[in-house]
C-alpha positions in Angstrom: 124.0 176.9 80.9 126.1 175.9 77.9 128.5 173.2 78.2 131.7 175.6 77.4 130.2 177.7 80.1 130.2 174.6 82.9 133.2 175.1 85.8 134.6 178.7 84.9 134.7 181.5 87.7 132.7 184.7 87.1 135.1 187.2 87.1 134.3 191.0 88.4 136.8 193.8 87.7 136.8 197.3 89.4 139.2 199.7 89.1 139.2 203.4 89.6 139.6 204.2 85.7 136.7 201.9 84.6 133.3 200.7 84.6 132.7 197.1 85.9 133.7 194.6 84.0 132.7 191.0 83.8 134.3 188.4 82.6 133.9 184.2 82.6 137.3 182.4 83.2 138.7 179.1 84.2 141.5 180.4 86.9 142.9 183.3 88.5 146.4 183.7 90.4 147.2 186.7 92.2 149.6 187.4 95.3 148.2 188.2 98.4 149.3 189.4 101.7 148.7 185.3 102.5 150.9 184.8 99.4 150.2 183.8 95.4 146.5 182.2 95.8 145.1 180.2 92.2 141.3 180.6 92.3 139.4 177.7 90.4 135.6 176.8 90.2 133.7 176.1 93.6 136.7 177.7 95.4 136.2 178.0 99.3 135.2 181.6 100.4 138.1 184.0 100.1 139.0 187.3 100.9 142.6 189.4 101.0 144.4 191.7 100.2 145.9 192.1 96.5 149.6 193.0 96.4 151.4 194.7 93.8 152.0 191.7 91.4 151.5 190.3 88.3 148.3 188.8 88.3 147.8 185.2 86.0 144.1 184.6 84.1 143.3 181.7 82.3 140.8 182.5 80.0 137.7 180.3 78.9 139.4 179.2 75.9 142.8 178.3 77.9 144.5 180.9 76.8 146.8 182.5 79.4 146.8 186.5 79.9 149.3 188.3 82.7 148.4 191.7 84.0 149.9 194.3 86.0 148.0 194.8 89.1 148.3 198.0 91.8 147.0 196.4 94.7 143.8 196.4 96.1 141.2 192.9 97.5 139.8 189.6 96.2 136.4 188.4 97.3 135.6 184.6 96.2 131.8 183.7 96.8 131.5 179.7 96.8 127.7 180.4 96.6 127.6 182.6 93.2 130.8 181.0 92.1 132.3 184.7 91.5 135.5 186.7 91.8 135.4 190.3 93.1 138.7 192.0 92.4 139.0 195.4 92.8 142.4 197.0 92.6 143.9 200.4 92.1 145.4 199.2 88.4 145.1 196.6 86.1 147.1 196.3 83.2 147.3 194.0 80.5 151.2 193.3 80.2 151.2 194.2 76.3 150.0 198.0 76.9 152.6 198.7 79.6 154.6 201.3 78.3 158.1 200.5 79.2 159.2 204.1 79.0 156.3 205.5 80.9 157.2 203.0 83.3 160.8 204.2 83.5 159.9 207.6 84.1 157.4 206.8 86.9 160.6 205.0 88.3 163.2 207.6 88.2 160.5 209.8 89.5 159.3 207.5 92.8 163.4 207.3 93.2 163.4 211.3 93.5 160.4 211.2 95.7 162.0 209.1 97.8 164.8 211.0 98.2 163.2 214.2 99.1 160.1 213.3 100.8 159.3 214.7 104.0 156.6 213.1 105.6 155.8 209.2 106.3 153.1 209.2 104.0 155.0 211.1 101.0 157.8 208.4 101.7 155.1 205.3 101.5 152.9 206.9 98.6 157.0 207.4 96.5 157.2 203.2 97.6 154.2 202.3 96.2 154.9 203.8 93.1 158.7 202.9 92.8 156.8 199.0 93.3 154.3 199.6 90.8 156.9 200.8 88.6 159.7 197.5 89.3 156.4 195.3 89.1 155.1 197.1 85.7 158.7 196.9 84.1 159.2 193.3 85.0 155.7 192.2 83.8 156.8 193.7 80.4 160.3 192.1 80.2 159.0 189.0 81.5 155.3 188.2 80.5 155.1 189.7 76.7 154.5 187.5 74.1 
């Protein structure tokens, strides 16, 4: 193992809309339903839920990356030294589109307003969240 390579997390990305991906990295923070969790090298076993959040990366490099993340679980393995994450989206905050984003808004709000069963009202929430979450990554994050 190269020397660059020495204390960084495996990272494993899964979402609905893409292939695995996997990445090396020094860090990862992400908010769980235990609350925001930073995930270093040789960790302790980990698993939880994923909220909607902005999730933090630090890169091999140092370099510090935020995306927009729809929910889903994290899996730490001590033994392999690797990060599962699999979530329902994951966004880098400089591709949100602010005015997609918006629209998904005002629609959720409508949704909300009209639904008529519990699970039409929860499925409006999670997308009015993903929406506040998506907008405030963008004002908040972009560089």
């Amino acid at each position: 193992m190269a020397d660059e390579q020495i204390g960084l997390i495996n990272l494993r990305l899964v979402t609905p809309d893409s292939l695995e991906q996997r990445h090396r990295i020094k860090s990862i923070t992400v908010q769980t339903d235990n609350g925001e969790v930073e995930i270093l090298p040789n960790h302790a076993d980990y698993l939880a839920n994923v909220e909607v959040s902005i999730l933090t990366i630090r890169r091999y490099n140092d370099e510090i990356v935020h995306y927009a993340v729809g929910g889903g679980a994290i899996h730490f393995n001590n033994k392999t030294n690797t990060t599962s994450l699999i979530v329902n989206t994951f966004i880098p905050v400089e591709k949100i589109d602010i005015e997609k984003t918006k629209k998904a808004q005002e629609e959720a709000l409508q949704k909300l307003k009209n639904s008529t069963s519990a699970h039409e009202h929860k499925q409006a929430e999670l997308s009015l969240k993903t929406a506040l979450v998506e907008a405030f990554a963008k004002n908040n994050y972009q560089k």
